[in-house]
N, C-alpha and C positions, 0 to 999 in steps of 0.2 A: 504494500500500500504506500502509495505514492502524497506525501505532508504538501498541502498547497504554501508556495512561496512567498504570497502577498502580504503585506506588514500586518502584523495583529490578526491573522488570519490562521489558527489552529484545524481546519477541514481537510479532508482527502482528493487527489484527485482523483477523478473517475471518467473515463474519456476524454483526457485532455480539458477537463471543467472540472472546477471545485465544486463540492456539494456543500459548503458554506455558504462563500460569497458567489459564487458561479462566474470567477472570472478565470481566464487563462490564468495558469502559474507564471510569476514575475522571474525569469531565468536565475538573474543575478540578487533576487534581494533575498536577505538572509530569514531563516526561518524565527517567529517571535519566542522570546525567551518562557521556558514554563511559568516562570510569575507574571509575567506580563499582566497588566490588568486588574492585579489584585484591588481588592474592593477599599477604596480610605475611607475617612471617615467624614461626614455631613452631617447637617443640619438633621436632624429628623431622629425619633426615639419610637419606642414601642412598650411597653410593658414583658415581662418575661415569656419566651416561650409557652411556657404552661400555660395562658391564660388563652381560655378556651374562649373559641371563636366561633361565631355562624357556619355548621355543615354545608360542604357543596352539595348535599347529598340530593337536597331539591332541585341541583340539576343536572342529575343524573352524573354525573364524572367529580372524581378528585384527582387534581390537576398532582402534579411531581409538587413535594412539600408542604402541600394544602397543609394548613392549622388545623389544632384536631386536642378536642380535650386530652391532656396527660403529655403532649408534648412540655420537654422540659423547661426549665426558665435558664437565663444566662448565667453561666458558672458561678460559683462566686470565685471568692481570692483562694487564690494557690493554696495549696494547704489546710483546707477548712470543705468542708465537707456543705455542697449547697440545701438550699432548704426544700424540705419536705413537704409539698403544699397539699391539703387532703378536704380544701373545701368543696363547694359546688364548682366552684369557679374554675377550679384547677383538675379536678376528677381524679385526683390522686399523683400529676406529677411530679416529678424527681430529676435529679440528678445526682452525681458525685462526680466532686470535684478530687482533685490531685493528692488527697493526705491520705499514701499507700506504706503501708507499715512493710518495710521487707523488700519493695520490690520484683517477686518474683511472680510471674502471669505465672497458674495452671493450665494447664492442655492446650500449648502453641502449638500450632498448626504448624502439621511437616508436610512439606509440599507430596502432592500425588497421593496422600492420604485417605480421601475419602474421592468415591467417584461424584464424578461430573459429566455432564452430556451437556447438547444442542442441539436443539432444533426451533426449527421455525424460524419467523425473522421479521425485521420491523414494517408496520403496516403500511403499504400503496394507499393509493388513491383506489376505493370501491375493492379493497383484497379482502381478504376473511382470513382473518390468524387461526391456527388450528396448532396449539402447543401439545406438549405432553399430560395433559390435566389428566388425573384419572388413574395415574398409571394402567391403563387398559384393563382396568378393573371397575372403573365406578363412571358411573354419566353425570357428568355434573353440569346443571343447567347454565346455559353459556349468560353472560351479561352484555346484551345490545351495544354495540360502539354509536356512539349518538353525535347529532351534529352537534360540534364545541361552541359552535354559535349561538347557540341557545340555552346557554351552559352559564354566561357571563353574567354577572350579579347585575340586578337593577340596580340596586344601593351598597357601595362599596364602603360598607362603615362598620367599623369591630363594638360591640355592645358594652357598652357602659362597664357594665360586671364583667367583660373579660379585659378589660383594661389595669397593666399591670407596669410597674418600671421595670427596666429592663436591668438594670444596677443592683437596688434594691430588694428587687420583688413586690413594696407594696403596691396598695391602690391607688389607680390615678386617673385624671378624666374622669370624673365621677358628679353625678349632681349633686348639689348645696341649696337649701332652701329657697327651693321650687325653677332655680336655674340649674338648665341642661350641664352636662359637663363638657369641659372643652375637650375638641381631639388633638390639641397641640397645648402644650405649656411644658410645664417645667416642677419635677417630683417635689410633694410638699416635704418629703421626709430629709433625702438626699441631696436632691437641689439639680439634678439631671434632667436634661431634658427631654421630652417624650412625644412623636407624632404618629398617629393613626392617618393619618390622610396618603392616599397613593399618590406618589411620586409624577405615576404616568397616566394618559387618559385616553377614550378612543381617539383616534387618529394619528398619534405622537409615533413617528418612525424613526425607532433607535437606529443608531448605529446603521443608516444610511439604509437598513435592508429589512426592519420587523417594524411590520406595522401595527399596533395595538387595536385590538378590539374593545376588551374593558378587565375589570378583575374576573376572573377565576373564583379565588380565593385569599385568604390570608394566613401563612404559615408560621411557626416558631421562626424562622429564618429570615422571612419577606414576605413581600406582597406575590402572588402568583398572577400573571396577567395571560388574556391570551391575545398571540399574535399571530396573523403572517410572515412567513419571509418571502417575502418579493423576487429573492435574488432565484429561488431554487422553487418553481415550480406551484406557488401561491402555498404552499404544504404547511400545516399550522404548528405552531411550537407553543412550548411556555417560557414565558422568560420566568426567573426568579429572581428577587431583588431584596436588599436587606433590607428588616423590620426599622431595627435601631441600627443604622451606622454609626454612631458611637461608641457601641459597645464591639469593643477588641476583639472577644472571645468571638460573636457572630460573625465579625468580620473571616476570622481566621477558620470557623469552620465552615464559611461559606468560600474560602479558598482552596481546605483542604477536598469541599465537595467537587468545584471542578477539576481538579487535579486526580485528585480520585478516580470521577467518573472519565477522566477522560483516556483513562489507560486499559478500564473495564470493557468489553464485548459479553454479553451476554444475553440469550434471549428474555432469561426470567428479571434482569435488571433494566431500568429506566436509561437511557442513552443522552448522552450531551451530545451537543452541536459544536458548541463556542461558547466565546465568553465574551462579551463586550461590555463599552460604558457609554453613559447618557445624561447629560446635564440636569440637574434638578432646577423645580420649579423655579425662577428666577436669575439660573444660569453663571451660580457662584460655586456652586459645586458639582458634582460628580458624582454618580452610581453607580456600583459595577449589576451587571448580569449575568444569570448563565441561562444560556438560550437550550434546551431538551425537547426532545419529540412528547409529543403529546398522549399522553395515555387515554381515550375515554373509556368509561366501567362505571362500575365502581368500588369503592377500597371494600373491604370485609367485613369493616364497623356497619358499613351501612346496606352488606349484602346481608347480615344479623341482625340491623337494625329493621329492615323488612320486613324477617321473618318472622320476626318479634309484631310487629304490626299487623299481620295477615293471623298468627295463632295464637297470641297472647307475648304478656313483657316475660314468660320463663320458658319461653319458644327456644331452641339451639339448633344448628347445622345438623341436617345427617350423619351421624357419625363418620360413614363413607366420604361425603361430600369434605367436613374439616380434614382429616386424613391426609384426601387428594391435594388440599392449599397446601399443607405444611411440608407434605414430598415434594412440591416444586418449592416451596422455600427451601427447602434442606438441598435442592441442585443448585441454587442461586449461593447459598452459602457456602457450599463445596468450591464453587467457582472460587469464593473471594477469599476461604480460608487458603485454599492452592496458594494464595500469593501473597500472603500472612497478614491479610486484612480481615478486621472485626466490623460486624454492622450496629452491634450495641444496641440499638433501640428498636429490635422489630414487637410490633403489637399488629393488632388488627388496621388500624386507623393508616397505619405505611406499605400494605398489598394491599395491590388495585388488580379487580380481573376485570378485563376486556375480551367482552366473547368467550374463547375457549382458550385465554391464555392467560397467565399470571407475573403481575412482575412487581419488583421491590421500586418503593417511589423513596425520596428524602432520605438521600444518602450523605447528610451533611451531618451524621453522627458515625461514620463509619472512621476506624485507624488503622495504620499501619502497625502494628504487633511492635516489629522492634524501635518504633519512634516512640511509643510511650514513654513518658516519665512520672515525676510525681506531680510535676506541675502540670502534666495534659486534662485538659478538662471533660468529661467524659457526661456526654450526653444518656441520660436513658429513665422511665418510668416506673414510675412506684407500680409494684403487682406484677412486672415484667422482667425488671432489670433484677437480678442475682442477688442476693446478702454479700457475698464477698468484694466487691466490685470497689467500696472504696479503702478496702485494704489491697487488695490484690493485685486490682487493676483487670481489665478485661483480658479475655483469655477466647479459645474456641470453646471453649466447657458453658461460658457464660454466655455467647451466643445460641447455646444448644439450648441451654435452659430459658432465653425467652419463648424460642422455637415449640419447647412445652406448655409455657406460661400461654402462650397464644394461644395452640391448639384445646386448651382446659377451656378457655376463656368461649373460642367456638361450639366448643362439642356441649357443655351442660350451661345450667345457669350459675355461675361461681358468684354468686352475693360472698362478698368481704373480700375479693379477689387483692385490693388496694391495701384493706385493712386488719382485718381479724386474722385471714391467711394471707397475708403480701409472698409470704416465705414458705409458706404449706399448700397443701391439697386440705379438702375435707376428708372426714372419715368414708371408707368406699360406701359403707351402705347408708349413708346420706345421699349419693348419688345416685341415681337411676342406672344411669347408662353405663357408671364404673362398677355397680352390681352387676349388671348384666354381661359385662362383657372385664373379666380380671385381665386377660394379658394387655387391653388397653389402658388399664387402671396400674398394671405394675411397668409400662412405659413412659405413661407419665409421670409418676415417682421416681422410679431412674431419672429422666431428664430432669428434674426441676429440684434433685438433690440437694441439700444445703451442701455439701461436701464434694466439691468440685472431681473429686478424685472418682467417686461413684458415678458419675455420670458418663455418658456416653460421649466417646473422646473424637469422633470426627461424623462430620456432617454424614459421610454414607454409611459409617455403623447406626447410625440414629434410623441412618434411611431405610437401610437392609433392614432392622428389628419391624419398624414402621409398619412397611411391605405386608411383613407376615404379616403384622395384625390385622390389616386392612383384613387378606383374603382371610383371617378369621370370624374376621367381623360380619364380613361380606357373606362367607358360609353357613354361619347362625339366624343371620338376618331371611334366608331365601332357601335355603338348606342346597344346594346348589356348593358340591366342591371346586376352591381353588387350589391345586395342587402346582406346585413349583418346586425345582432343586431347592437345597438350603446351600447357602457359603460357608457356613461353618460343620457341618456333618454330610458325608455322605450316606448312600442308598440305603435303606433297609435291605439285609442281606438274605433274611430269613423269616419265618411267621414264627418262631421261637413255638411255644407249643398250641400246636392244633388241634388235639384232642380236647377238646371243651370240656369235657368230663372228668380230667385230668387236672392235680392240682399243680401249680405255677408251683416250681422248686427258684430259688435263688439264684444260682447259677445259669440256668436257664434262660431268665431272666435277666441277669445281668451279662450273659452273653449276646442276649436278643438285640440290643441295644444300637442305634447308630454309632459311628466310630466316626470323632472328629476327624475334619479334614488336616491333611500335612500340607504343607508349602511345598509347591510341585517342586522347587529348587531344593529342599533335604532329602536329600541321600536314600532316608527312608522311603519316600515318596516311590522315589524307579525301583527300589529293592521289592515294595511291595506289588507296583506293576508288574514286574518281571515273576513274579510266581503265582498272579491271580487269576491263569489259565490250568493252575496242577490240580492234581486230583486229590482227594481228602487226605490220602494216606500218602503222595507227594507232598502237600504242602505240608502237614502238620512237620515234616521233615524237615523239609527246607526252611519253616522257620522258625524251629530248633536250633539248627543250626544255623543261624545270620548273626554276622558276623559284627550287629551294630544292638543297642542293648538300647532301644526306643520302647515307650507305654502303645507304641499303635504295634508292634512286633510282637507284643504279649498278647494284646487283647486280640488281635487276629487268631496268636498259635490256642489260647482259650476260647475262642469262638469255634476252631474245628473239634478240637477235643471235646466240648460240648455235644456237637452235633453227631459224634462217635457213640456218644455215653460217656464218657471218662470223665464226670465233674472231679473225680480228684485230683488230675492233669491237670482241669481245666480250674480250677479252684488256684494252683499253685501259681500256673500261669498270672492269673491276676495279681498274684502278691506280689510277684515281680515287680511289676507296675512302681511301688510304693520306691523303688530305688532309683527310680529317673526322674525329670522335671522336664517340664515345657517354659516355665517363668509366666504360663498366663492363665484363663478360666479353665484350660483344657486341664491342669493339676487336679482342681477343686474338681470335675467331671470324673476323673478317672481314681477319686478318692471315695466319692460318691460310688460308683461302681462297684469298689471291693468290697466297701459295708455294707450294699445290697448283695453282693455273691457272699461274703460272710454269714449274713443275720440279720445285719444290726439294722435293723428297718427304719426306728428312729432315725439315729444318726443320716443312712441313706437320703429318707425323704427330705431333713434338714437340707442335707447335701444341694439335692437337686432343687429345692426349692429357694436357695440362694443362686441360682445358676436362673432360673425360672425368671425370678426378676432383674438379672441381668442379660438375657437373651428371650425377651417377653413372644421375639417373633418366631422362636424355633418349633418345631414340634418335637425336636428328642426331650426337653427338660420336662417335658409334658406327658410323653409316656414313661420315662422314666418314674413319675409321679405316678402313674396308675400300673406299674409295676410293684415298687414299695407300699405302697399302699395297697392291692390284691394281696402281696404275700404276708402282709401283718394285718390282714381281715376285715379294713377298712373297706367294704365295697361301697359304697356312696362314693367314695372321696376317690377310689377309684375308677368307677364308671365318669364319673365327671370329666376326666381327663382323658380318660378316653374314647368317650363318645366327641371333646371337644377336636381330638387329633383327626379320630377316625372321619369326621363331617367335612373337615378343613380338606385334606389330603386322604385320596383312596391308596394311594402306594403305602402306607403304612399299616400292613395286614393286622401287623400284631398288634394292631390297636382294636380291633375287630377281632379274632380269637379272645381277647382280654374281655371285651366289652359282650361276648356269649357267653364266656365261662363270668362272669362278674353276675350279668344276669341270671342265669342258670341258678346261680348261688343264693339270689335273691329270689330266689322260686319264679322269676319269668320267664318260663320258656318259651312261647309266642316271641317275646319282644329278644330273646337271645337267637332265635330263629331266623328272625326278619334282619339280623345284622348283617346273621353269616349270608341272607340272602342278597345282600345290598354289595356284596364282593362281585366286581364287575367280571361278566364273563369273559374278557382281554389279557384275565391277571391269571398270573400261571399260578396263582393260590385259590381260582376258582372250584378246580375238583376238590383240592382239603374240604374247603369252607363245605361245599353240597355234603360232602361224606360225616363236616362234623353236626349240618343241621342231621343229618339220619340219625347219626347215635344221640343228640340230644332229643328227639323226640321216642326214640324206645328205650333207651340203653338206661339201667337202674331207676322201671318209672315201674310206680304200681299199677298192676295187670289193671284193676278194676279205676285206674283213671287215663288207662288209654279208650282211645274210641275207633270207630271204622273209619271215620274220616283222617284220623293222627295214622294208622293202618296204611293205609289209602297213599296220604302223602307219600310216606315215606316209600311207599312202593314205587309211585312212579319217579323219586326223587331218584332212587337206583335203578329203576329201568332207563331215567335219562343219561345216567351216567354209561352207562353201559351201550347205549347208543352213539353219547359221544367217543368212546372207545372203536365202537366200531366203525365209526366215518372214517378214523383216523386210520385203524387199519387197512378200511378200503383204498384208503389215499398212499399210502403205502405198498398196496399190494399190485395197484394200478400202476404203480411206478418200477415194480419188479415185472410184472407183466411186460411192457412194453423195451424194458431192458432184455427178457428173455429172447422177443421180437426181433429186436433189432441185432441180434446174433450173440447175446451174453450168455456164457457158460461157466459154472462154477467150478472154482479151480478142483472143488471138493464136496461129495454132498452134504448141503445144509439144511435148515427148517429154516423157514420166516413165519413166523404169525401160526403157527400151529399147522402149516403146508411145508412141505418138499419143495426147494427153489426150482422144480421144474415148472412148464406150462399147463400142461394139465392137471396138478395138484392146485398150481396158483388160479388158474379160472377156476376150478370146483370150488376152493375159500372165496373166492370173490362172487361167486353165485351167490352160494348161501348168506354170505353178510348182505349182499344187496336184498336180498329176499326177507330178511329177518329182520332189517332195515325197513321195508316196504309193512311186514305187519304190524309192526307199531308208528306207522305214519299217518297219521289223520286227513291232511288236505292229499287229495285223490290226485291232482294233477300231479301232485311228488309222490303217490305211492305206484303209480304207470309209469313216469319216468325210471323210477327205481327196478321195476320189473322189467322195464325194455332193458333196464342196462343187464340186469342180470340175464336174460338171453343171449344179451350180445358177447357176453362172456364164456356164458355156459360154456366145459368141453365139448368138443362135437361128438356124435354118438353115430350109431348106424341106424336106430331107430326115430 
């Protein structure tokens, strides 16, 4: 990408045209320095950020930086921690200022950390953005892009009561016995000066090329205007402009926003144009701007604030639908943690969806990781922003936790979100939607952790846990399984025991178990590639002998000897386990495991139910749980888990054996019946499951509570199996037939299927199977075909 050369001109060029100014690049003139332009300071003042202003939401879009109850007030002084505002006026804003005890950020962002995508891209004239919303799991109703024209305030005037000094914090412009308050003077407390009035008006053509329609809005940072530019196709921008230019700290983070934004690409983020400046009223001073594409939507305050209004004020998002927002914030954060930037202040009131896409507005609280000091002033709101934050200093841990703080905020009604719990959740069974659904309730505890360290350390581990909950949530909701790989464990290897009638021994059971994944680059990784075509009694050999002394090496060679019988093998195997380490959760997994192959069920279930809520989106910590839980008698607490694995994901059989033999135990046969029957016929566990509904409906039941119909079933449950045997063989034997044909002869006489591999033995079995095949056929047009074919086969005779 090609930097246009014209003075004060930061655009790109793009066929020989800038998409700034739209003029040819100047060969010879030098490119403008990065501070160019920085905002000085004028005549004009505002009251703190915080102080909450007229929603755009009446016209249908919030413009990039629009003000927005809980936006913060202006730092205060270095060292001192700013104020707390928690009236009406303010709806709980905050900030923290520079007094970090220590210095030391928790969970800095290492580049390449968390993934990151792109798609989509910024809107044409008449295009239809179509972003990732949803992760292809969930519909979420798109938000109309509306004409910005009609968007633009009639009365561009901030209300009395949200008028604040910008210096100080207190009230100002306020009325006094029975006269209006003024929108300019000067703070009665401080002696600062303060203006509400915008700068610019319709028709005023900044910087030679935005033409101003009227306000937008009024943000913590500026006035939001909306404009043309002229130079580039009539295409509408916002400019942004300082509230108070007086105050430093605005100044300087409305410098570090365009500088910010101006190295950012990303689809889920707001996009800068340029930066320009413009005389103020009277043409003694100067304003800087920064000129952005225009977002229309609207933010998420007022996509809740809708919903609220159509179902009542304790209305929340679909669980599904908040979800989908926060997984495209958690891409948008990945992006900017990748390049060791924090965004500090995300809440609802800073995502705007337009249509089917989402993206971060008011990035003038966003930092560079390693520029922080103690003196950095740090934007962010009360109920969103972290406890740690003005010791600490931001960190990716504390971006992760508004990322929660949000998603609580969308998903139920959080009354005391500012106050009673600024720092907490409620109890789960005060909430509706965190009773109904726990692994969404123990992801937002992780993220919103007081203790930075328990939280989820990069934007795509938040994302990936996310993920699953969705398709759990999404599977509860609809009964409709979403099944996906996990990143952190591979395949279910086996149905561990299928005999339903059989009690779940420990070992069993803890060899049944997913096995984390290895990092394809350790050693162990290709050693266990390299032998996971052997046969039982090869591999159990081979990884005996391996020559590298890993917990995936045991629990592999204790999964075959399992599968032998040999729990006592398979017992030792595990203890092995206890003399290697990984350094991460996979230890506490594999600790978890022995005390389930041991016994100790307590312990076990402990185990994994610390794993449970730190991997809320997996399903192995979850049958793991209706494992210990089955073998120390808890069946409630086991069917729970796993009916929730088995509804989630069908590949986990053994959630399904568990969840018939649980039932069974709880005298439902019917409902243990219907499980085994729900094992889809594609899954090479479908014969077990038919064979273990059989023995659960006869096998140790009292003669006098079977019936003809329980009779009955079970008969033709075994005639179908038996049938499907025999397609199989037919399909096989069609295949030796036609080999015979084609001039195959065996080196040696053999049997196949209960025939002599010659031709005449092979048509006479393939007669009768088609034949026997045909009398238990019911639809006629398949019980003729089946007879035609068995003549066509028939040996030939003389008769």
């Amino acid at each position: 990408m090609t930097r246009c050369t014209q003075p004060g001109c930061g655009g790109a060029v793009e066929d020989g045209y800038c998409t700034v100014c739209g003029l040819a690049p100047a060969p010879a003139a030098p490119s403008a320095p990065a501070g160019q332009g920085a905002p000085s300071g004028s005549a004009g003042a505002s009251g703190p950020a915080g102080a909450s202003v007229p929603s755009p939401a009446s016209a249908g879009l919030v413009a990039q930086g629009a003000a927005r109850p809980g936006t913060p007030p202006g730092p205060a002084a270095a060292g001192s921690s700013g104020p707390a505002f928690s009236g009406a006026s303010f709806s709980g804003a905050s900030f923290s200022g520079g007094s970090f005890s220590g210095g030391s950020f928790s969970g800095a962002a290492a580049p390449g950390a968390s993934r990151t995508g792109s798609t989509g891209g910024t809107r044409g004239t008449g295009a239809v953005r179509r972003g990732t919303l949803g992760a292809g799991l969930v519909e979420v109703p798109p938000v109309p892009w509306r004409d910005p024209s009609q968007a633009v305030m009639k009365d561009a005037r901030v209300a009395e009561d949200k008028r604040f000094c910008g210096k100080c914090g207190g009230p100002v412009g306020r009325s006094h016995g029975g006269r209006r308050g003024r929108p300019e003077g000067f703070c009665p407390a401080c002696g600062d000066r303060f203006s509400f009035t915008p700068k610019l008006g319709p028709g005023d053509l900044v910087a030679g090329q935005y033409e101003v329609l009227g306000c937008l809005a009024h943000g913590g940072l500026g006035w939001i205007y909306l404009a043309r530019d002229r130079n580039v196709s009539d295409r509408w921008v916002v400019l942004k402009g300082l509230l108070d230019s007086g105050d430093a700290d605005a100044h300087a983070a409305a410098a570090a926003e365009r500088a910010t934004l101006a190295e950012i690409e990303h689809p889920n983020i707001v996009k800068i144009y340029n930066f320009v400046r413009h005389p103020d009223p009277g043409g003694a001073t100067t304003s800087g701007y920064i000129v952005m594409e225009y977002v229309g939507g609207q933010s998420l305050k007022d996509v809740l604030k809708r919903r609220r209004e159509q179902e009542g004020p304790d209305a929340a998002l679909p669980l599904g639908q908040a979800i989908a927002y926060a997984l495209e914030v958690l891409r948008a954060f990945g992006h900017l943690h990748a390049r060791g930037l924090v965004y500090c202040d995300l809440k609802p009131d800073n995502v705007i969806q337009s249509e089917e896409q989402l993206k971060l507005i008011d990035m003038g609280a966003v930092l560079r990781l390693k520029d922080v000091t103690h003196e950095t002033p740090i934007f962010g709101t009360v109920g969103y922003q972290a406890p740690e934050i003005a010791a600490d200093g931001p960190s990716v841990c504390s971006d992760l936790y508004t990322v929660g703080r949000t998603l609580a905020v969308l998903s139920f009604p959080f009354k005391g979100y500012s106050g009673t719990y600024a720092h907490d959740l409620p109890p789960r069974h005060q909430v509706p939607v965190l009773s109904a659904h726990e692994s969404y309730d123990r992801l937002l505890r992780r993220a919103t952790h007081r203790d930075p360290r328990r939280r989820f350390q990069s934007a795509g581990e938040m994302a990936d846990q996310l993920t699953g909950v969705l398709r759990e949530v999404l599977a509860a909701e609809d009964g409709a399984p979403r099944p996906a790989p996990s990143t952190l464990f591979g395949p279910e290897q086996h149905a561990g025991v299928a005999d339903v009638t059989a009690v779940l021994t420990p070992v069993a059971a803890a060899t049944a178990l997913p096995v984390p994944l290895v990092d394809p680059g350790d050693p162990v990784a290709g050693f266990l590639a390299g032998v996971a075509s052997l046969r039982h009694g090869e591999l159990a050999t081979a990884l005996a002998a391996a020559p590298l002394r890993a917990p995936e090496i045991f629990l592999s060679l204790a999964r075959v000897r399992a599968e032998q019988g040999d729990d006592n093998h398979a017992l030792a195997n595990l203890r092995e386990i206890t003399g290697t380490t990984r350094g991460d959760w996979r230890d506490d997994w594999y600790r978890a495991v022995l005390d389930l192959a041991e016994g100790r069920f307590g312990d076990a279930r402990a185990g994994f139910d610390r794993l449970y809520g730190e991997l809320p989106g997996e399903a192995a910590p979850k049958l793991a749980l209706g494992f210990a839980g089955e073998c120390e008698g808890l069946n409630a607490e086991a069917a729970r888990f796993y009916e929730t694995v088995w509804r989630t994901d069908r590949s986990y059989v053994s959630a399904a054996f568990g969840l018939a033999r649980v039932r069974l135990g709880q005298g439902d046969r019917a409902g243990a019946i219907d499980v085994l029957d729900s094992v889809p016929a594609i899954s090479s566990h479908h014969v077990a499951a038919q064979v273990a509904a059989v023995t659960a409906t006869v096998r140790e039941r009292d003669p006098a509570d079977l019936t003809e119909r329980d009779l009955g079933l079970a008969g033709d449950r075994v005639q179908a199996l038996k049938l499907e045997r025999s397609r199989l063989a037919a399909e096989v034997l069609e295949s030796a037939l036609a080999w015979l044909l084609a001039g195959g002869t065996p080196a040696q006489p053999v049997r196949l299927l209960g025939a002599r591999l010659a031709e005449r033995d092979v048509r006479a079995r393939l007669d009768g199977l088609y034949r026997e095949l045909a009398r238990h056929t019911v639809d006629r047009a398949a019980r003729r075909a089946l007879v035609d074919r068995a003549n066509a086969v028939r040996p030939r005779t003389l008769l």
